[in-house]
VEXDREN-2710 file (C-alpha; in Angstrom, 1 decimal):
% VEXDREN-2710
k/r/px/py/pz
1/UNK/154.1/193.3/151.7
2/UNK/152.0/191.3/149.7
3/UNK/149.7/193.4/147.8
4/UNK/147.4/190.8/146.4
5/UNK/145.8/190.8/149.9
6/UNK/143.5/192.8/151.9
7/UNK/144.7/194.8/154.6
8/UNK/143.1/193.3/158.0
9/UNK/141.7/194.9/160.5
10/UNK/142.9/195.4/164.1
11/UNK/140.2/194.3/166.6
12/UNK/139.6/197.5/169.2
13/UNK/136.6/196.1/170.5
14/UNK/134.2/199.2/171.3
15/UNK/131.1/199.1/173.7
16/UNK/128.3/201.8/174.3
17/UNK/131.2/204.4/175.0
18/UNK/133.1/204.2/172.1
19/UNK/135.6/207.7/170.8
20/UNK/133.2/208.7/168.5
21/UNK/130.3/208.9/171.3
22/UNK/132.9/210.5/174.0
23/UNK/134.5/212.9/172.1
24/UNK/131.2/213.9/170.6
25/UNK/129.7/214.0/174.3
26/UNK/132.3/216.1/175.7
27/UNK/130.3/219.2/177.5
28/UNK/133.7/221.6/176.1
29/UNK/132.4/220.3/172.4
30/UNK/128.6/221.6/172.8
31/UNK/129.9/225.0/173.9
32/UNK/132.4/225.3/171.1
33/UNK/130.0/224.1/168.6
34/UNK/127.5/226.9/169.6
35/UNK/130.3/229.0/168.6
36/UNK/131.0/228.5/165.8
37/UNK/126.7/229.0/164.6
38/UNK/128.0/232.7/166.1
39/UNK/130.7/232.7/164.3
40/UNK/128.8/231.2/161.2
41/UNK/125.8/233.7/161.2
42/UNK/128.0/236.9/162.2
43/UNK/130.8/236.6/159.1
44/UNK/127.7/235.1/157.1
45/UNK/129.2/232.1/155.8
46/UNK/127.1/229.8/153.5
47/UNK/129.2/227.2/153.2
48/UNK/132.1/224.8/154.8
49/UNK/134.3/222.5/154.0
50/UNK/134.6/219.4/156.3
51/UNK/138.7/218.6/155.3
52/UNK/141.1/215.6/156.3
53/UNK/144.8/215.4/155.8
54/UNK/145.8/211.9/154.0
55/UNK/148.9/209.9/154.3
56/UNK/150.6/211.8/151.7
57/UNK/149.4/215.2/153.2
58/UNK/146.9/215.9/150.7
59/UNK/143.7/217.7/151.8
60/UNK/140.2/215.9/151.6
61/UNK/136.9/216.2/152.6
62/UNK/133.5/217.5/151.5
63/UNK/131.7/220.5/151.3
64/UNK/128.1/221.1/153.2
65/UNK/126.1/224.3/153.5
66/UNK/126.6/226.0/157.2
67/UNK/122.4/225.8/157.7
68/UNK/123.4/222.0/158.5
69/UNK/126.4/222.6/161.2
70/UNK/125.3/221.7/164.3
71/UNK/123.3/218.2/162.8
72/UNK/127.0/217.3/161.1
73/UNK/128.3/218.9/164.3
74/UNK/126.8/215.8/165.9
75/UNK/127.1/213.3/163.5
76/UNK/129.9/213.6/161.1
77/UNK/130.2/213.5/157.9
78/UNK/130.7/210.3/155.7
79/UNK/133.6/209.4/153.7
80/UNK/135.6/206.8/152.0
81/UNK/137.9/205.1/153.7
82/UNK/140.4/205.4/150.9
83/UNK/140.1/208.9/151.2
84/UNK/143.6/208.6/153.1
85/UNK/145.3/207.2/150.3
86/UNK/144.0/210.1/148.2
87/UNK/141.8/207.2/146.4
88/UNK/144.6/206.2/144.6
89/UNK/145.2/202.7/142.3
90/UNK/148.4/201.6/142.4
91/UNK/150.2/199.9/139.5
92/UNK/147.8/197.2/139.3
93/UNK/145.1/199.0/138.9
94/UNK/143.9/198.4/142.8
95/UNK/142.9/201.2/145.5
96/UNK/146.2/201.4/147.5
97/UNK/144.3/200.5/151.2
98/UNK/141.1/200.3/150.7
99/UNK/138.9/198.7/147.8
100/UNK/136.0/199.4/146.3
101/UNK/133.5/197.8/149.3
102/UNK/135.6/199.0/151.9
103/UNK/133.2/200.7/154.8
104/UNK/133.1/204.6/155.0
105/UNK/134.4/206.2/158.0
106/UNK/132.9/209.4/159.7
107/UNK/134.8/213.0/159.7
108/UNK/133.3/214.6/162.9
109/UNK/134.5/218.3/162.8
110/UNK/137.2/219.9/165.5
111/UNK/134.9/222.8/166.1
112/UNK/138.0/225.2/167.3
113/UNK/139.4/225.2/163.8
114/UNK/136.9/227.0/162.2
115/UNK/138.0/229.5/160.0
116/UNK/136.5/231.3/157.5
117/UNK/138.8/231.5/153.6
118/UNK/139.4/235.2/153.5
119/UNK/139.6/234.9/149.7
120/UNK/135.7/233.6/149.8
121/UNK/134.3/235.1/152.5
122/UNK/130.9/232.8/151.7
123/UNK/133.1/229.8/152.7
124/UNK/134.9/228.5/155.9
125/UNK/136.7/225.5/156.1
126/UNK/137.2/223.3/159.4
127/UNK/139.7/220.1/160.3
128/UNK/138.1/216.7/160.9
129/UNK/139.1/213.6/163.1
130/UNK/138.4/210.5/161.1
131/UNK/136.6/207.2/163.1
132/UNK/135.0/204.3/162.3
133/UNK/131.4/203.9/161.9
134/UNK/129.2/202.8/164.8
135/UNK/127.7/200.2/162.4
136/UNK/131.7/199.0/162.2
137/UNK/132.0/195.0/162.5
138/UNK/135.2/195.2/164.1
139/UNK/136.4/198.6/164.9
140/UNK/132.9/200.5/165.9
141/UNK/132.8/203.8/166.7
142/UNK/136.9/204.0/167.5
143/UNK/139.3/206.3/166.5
144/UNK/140.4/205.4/162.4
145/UNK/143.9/204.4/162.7
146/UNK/144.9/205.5/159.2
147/UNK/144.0/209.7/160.0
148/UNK/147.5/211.0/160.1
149/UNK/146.3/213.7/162.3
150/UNK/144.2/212.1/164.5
151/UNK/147.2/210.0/165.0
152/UNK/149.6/212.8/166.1
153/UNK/146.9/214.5/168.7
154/UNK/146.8/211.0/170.4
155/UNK/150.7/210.3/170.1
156/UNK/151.3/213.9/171.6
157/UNK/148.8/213.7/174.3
158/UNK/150.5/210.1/175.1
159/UNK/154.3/211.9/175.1
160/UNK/152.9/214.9/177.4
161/UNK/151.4/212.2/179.8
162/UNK/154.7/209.9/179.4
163/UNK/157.0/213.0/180.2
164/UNK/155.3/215.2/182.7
165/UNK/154.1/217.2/180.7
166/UNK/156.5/217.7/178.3
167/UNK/155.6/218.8/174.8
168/UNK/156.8/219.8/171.5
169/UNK/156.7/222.8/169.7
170/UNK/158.0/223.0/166.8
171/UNK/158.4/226.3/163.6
172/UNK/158.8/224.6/160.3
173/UNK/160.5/226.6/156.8
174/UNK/158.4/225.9/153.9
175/UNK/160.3/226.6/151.1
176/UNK/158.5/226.3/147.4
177/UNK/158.9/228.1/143.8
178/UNK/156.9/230.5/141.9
179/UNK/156.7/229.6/138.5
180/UNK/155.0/230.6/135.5
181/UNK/153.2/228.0/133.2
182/UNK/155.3/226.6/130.4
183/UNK/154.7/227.7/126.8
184/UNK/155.7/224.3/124.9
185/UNK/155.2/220.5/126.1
186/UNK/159.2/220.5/126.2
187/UNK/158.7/223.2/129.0
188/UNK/156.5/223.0/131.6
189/UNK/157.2/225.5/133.8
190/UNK/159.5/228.4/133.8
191/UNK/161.2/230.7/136.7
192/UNK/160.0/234.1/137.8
193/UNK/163.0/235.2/138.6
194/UNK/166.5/235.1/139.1
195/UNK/168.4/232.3/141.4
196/UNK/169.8/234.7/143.6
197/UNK/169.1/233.9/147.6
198/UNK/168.4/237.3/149.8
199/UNK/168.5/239.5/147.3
200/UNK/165.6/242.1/148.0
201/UNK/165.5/242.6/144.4
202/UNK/164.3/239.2/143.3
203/UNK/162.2/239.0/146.7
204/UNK/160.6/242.7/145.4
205/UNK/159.7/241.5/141.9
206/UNK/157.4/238.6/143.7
207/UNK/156.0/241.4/145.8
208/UNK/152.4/241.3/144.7
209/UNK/152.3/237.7/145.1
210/UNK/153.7/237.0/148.7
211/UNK/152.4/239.7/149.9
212/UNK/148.6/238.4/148.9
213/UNK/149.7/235.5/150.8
214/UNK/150.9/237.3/154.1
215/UNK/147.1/239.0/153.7
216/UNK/145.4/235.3/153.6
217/UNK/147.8/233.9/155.8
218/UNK/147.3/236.7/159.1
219/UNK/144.0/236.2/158.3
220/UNK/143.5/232.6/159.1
221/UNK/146.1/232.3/162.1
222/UNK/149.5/231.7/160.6
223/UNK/151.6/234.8/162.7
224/UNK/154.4/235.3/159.7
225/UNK/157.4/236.7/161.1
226/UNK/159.8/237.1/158.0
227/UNK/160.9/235.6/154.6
228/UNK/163.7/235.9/151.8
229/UNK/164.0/234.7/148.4
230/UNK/166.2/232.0/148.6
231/UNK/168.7/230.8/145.7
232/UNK/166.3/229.0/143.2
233/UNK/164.0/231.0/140.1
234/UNK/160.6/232.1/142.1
235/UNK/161.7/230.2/145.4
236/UNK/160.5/232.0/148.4
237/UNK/160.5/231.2/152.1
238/UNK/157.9/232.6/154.3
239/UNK/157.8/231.6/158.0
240/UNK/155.4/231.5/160.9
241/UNK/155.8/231.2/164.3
242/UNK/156.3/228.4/165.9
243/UNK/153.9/226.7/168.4
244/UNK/152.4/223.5/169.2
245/UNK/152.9/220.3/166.9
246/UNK/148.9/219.6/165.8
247/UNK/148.7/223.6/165.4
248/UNK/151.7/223.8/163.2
249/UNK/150.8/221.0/161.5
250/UNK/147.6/222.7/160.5
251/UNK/149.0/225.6/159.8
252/UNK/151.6/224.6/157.3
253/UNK/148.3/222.5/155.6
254/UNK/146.8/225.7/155.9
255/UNK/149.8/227.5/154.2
256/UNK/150.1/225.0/151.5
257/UNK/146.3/225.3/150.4
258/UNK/147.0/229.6/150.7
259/UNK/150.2/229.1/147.9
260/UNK/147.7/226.9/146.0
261/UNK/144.8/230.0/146.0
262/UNK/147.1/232.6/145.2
263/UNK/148.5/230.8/142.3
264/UNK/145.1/230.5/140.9
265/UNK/145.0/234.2/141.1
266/UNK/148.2/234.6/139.7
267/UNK/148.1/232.4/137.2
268/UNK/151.4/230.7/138.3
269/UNK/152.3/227.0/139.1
270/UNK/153.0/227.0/143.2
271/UNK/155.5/224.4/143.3
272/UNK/156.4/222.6/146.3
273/UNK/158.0/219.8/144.2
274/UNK/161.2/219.2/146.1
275/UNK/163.8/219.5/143.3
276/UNK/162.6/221.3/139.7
277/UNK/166.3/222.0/139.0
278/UNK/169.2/220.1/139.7
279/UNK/172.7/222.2/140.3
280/UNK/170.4/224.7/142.4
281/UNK/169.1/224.3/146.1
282/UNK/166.0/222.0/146.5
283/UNK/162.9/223.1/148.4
284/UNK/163.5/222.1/152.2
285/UNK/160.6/222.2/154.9
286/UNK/163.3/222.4/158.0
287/UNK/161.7/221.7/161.2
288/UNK/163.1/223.8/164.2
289/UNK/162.1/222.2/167.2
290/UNK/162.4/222.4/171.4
291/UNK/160.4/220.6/174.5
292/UNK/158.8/222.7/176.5
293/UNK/157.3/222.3/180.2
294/UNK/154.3/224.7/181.2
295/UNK/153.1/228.0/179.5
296/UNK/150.0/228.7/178.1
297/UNK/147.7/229.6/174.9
298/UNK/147.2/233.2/174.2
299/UNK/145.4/234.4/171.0
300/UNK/147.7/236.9/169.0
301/UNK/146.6/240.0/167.8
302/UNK/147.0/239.2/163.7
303/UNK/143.4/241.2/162.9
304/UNK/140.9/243.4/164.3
305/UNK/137.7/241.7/166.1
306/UNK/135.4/239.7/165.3
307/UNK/138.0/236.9/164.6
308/UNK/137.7/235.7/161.1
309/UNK/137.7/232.2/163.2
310/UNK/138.0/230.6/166.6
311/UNK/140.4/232.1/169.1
312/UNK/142.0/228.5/169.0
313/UNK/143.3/229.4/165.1
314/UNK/144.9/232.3/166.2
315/UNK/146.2/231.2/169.8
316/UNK/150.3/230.2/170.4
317/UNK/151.4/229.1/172.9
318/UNK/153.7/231.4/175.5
319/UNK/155.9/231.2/177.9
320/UNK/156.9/227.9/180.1
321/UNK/160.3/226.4/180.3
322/UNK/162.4/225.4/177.2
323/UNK/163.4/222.2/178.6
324/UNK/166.8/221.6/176.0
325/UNK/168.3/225.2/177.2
326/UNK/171.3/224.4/179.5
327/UNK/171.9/227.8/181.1
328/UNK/175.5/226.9/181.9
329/UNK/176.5/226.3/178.4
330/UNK/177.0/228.4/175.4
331/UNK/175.3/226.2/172.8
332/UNK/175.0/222.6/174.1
333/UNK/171.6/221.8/174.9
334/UNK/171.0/220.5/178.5
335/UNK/170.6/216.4/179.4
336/UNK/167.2/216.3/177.7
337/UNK/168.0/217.7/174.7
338/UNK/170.9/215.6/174.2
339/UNK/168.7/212.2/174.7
340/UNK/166.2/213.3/172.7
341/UNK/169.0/214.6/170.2
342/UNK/170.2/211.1/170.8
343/UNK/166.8/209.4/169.6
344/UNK/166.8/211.3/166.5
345/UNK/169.8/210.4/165.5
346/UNK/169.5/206.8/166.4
347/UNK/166.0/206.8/164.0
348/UNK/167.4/209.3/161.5
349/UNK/167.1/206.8/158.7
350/UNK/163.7/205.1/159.4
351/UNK/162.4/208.5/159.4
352/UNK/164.0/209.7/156.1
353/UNK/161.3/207.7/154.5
354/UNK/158.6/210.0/156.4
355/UNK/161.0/213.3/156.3
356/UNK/162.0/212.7/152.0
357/UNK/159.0/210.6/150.5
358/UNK/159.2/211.0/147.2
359/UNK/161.2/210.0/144.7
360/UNK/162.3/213.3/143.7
361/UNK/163.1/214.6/147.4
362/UNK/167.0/211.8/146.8
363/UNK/167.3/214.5/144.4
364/UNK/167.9/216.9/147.0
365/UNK/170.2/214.7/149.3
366/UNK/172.3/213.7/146.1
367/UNK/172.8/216.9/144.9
368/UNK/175.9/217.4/147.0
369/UNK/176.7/221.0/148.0
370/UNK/173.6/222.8/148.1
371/UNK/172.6/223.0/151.9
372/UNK/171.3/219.7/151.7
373/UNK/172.1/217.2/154.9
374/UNK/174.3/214.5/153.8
375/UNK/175.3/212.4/156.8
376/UNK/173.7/211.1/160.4
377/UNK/175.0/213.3/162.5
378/UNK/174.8/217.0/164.8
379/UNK/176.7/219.8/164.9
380/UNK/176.6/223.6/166.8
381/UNK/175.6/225.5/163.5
382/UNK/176.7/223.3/161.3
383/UNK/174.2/223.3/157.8
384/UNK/176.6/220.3/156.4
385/UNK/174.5/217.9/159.5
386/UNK/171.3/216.3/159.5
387/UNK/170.6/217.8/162.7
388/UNK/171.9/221.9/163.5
389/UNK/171.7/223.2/166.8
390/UNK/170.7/226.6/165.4
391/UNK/169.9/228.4/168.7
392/UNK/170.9/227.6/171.9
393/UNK/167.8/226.2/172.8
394/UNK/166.5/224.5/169.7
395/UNK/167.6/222.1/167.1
396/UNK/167.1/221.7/162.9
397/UNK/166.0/219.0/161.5
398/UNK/167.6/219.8/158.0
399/UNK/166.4/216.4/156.0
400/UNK/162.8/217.0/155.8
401/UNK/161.7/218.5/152.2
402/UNK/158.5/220.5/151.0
403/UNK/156.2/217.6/150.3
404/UNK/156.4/216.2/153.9
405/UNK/153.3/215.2/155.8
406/UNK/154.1/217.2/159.0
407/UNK/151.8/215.1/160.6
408/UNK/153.5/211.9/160.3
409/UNK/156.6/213.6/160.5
410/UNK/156.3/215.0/163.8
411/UNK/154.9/211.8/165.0
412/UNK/157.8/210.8/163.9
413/UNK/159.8/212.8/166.2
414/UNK/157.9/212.6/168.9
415/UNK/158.7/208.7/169.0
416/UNK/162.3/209.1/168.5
417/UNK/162.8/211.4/170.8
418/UNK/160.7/209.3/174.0
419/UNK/163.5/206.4/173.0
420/UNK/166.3/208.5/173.5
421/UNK/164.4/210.2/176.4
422/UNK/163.7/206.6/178.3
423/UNK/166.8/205.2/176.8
424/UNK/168.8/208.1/177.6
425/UNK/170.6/207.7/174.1
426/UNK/173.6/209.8/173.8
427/UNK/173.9/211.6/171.0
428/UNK/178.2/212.4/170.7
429/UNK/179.8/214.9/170.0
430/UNK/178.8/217.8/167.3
431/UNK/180.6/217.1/164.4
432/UNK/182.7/220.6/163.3
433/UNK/184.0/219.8/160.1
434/UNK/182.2/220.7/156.7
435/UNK/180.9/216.8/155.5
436/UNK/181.1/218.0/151.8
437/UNK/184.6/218.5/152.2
438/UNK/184.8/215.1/154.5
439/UNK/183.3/213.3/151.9
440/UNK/185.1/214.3/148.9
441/UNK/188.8/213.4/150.6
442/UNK/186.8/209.8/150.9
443/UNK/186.6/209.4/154.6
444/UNK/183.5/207.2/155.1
445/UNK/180.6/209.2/156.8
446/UNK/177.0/207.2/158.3
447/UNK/174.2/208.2/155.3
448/UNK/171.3/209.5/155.1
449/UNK/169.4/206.8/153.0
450/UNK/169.7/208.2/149.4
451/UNK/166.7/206.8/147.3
452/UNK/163.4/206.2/148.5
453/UNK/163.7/202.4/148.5
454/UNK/166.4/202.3/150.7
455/UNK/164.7/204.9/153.2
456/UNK/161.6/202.3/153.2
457/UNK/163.6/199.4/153.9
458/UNK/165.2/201.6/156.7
459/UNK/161.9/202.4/157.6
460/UNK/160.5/199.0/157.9
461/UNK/163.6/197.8/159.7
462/UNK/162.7/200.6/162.4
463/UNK/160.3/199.3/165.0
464/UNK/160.3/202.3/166.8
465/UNK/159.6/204.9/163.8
466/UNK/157.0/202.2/162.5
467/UNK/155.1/202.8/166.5
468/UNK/154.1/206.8/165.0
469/UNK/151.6/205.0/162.7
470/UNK/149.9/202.6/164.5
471/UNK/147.8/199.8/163.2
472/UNK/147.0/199.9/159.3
473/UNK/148.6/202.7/158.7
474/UNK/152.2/201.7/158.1
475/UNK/150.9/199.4/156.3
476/UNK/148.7/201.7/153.7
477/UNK/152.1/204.2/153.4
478/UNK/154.4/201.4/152.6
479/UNK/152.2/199.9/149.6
480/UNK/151.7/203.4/149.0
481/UNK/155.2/204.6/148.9
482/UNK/156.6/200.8/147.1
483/UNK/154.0/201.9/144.5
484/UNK/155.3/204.9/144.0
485/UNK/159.3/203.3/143.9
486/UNK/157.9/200.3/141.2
487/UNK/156.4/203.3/139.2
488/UNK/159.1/205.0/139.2
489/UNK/161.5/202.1/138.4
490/UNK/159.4/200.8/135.2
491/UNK/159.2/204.4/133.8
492/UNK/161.1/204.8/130.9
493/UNK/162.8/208.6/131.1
494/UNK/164.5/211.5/129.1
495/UNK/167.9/210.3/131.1
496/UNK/167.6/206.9/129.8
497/UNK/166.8/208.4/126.6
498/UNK/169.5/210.2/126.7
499/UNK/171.9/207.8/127.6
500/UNK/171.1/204.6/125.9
501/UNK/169.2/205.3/122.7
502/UNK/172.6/205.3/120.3
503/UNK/174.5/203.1/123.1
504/UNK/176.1/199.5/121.3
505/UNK/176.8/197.2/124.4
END
């Protein structure tokens, strides 16, 4: 794109009954808002944050003293509109987005994630949906097209209503590394332990930290259900279980924000840098996901009453029909699982840019051998594959790394799999061979992209991918994420260092 210009506008003309007005008028929304004042003035909390996820899954927002809930209740907060781009200038020097007399939008809490932070028990913190301001020229009062999770609620709500029903619910592995701060310039950071995956003995010596993070974790509504350490110094995997898209999606925000406490505490560096070491296995965020038909929310007993929170944080959903379990097979999933399989597949690559967007996550995928996915393809178990059926009734989606915006990502999903749904896409056969092996006899295998530029040009290429963020917001990631490339590109590094400095032509 050309980045001398300012992103336009899309014009959503908006009348008297604009989103901001309805959602804010909904008679469900008074009655959970007079909740959370209970809530509020039984766990005495003083203070909350008002948070947004931006396009790179960073956590914004502001802070405002609980005496003032139900007034911002009703009205929102204000914010920067380049909040979403984590007010960032891009190479240039300009705010990636939005510049400097861009409008502000308004953050109107979600009242049913209110949860208090069990390490401050003063404070609580709460998830905004980002809109326009009423005073908007173009846009008023509508629903912020660049809020990455405002985006998946409505992209999820249109899928459900699309599919009778059908949903997605989805358990995601978020790997990262404990590490200990560096003692010289020439190291930054240093391993806690040994890279040794399951041993109990490497997972004991992290004990004291993980376990603080199991305590924080119950406490605001993430249901742990087991971990390991895996085979990189300090890398540990704890998982929750798996529900909803928007609620795992706030709960993996909510478990990134946990490591990022307890570090603090620790004193250590909670990395969820994709790859730190090269010849050792990368941090992967694997997304194990299923559509589902039916069932309903129940709240799961994690800690004794009063609920640090609204029931909604600690509610999963049960029960319902697991629509990709075909009951006369073994391990191949049923006709919709297959087309939506089939989607996946077909959009692998112009999601890669959503799934791996950094420039360190082509680390991972080059690094051949070490669990990484390496080619477009499925297979029944298969860890060489971009896509594992793992279960019988739920697939892997093995390319996504730590620093993915689950957000965007499971947008993503969502809109590959209603093509290969309403397209009725056929996915092939699994593939049974090990693709490390395949590839180094040098039988050509499809790709995964394996840099970020080449996953953005896949990406912009994708018309299908590009429909999971809607108006400006491809827009903002691209110059975002060609920014990031360009940096990247006219940094000079140790390698080149390395490999040039004493180099005659």
């Amino acid at each position: 794109m050309n980045q001398t210009t300012t992103l336009q506008k899309p014009h959503i003309a908006q009348g008297p009954d604009s989103d901001f007005r309805r959602i804010r008028a909904d008679p469900a929304r008074a009655e959970l808002v007079r909740q959370v004042r209970a809530k509020i003035d039984l766990l005495k909390v003083d203070y909350i944050y008002f948070q947004y996820v931006s396009i790179t899954g960073r956590v914004m927002g502001k802070a405002c003293p609980a005496r003032h809930w139900e007034q911002i209740a009703q009205k929102g907060v204000q914010t920067f509109m380049g909040g979403v781009t984590n007010v960032f200038p891009d190479r240039q020097g300009r705010l990636i987005g939005f510049p400097a007399n861009a409008h502000e939008v308004i953050a109107l809490p979600d009242p049913e994630t209110f949860c208090q932070l069990p390490w401050n028990k003063r404070m609580a913190r709460v998830f905004c949906t980002l809109f326009y301001m009423e005073e908007d020229p173009v846009n008023p009062g509508a629903f912020f097209d660049v809020d990455c999770r405002g985006n998946l609620k409505r992209i999820d709500a249109q899928f459900r209503a699309d599919h009778d029903g059908l949903h997605m619910r989805v358990g995601c592995e978020p790997e990262m590394l404990w590490l200990k701060k560096g003692t010289t310039p020439d190291t930054p950071y240093e391993g806690t332990t040994k890279p040794y995956a399951y041993h109990i003995e490497q997972f004991e010596q992290l004990a004291e930290v993980w376990l603080r993070v199991y305590e924080y974790a119950i406490a605001m509504g993430l249901d742990i259900i087991q971990g390991d350490h895996e085979d990189a110094p300090g890398q540990v995997e704890l998982n929750f279980t798996f529900d909803d898209a928007l609620r795992t999606s706030d709960r993996l925000t909510t478990y990134r924000q946990i490591c990022a406490q307890v570090a603090r505490e620790f004193g250590l560096i909670a990395c969820f840098m994709t790859k730190p070491y090269m010849g050792m296995s990368a941090n992967g965020c694997h997304h194990n996901l299923s559509l589902w038909r039916g069932g309903k929310g129940e709240v799961a007993d994690l800690v004794p009453s009063p609920l640090p929170g609204m029931d909604q944080v600690f509610t999963y959903s049960r029960g319902g029909k697991n629509e990709f379990r075909d009951e006369r097979e073994v391990w191949k999933p049923a006709e919709i699982g297959r087309h939506a399989l089939g989607g996946m597949l077909e959009h692998l690559s112009g999601m890669t840019a959503i799934a791996c967007s950094t420039v360190n996550s082509y680390r991972r995928l080059n690094d051949t051998g070490l669990w990484a996915p390496l080619a477009i393809n499925w297979g029944l178990q298969n860890r060489s594959c971009a896509v594992r059926v793992s279960s019988p009734d739920r697939f892997e989606y093995r390319p996504c790394d730590s620093m993915v915006n689950p957000y965007l990502m499971q947008a993503a999903l969502y809109k590959a799999m209603d093509d290969g749904l309403k397209n009725r896409i056929d996915p092939g056969e699994p593939e049974e061979r090990n693709l490390v092996e395949v590839m180094r006899s040098g039988e050509a295998v499809r790709r995964i992209p394996m840099n970020l530029a080449d996953a953005l040009d896949a990406l912009a290429a994708d018309q299908v991918v590009r429909s999971a963020m809607p108006g400006r917001m491809y827009e903002v990631y691209e110059w975002y994420k060609r920014d990031e490339w360009d940096r990247f590109i006219w940094e000079a590094s140790d390698w080149d260092v390395k490999t040039y400095l004493d180099c005659l032509p």
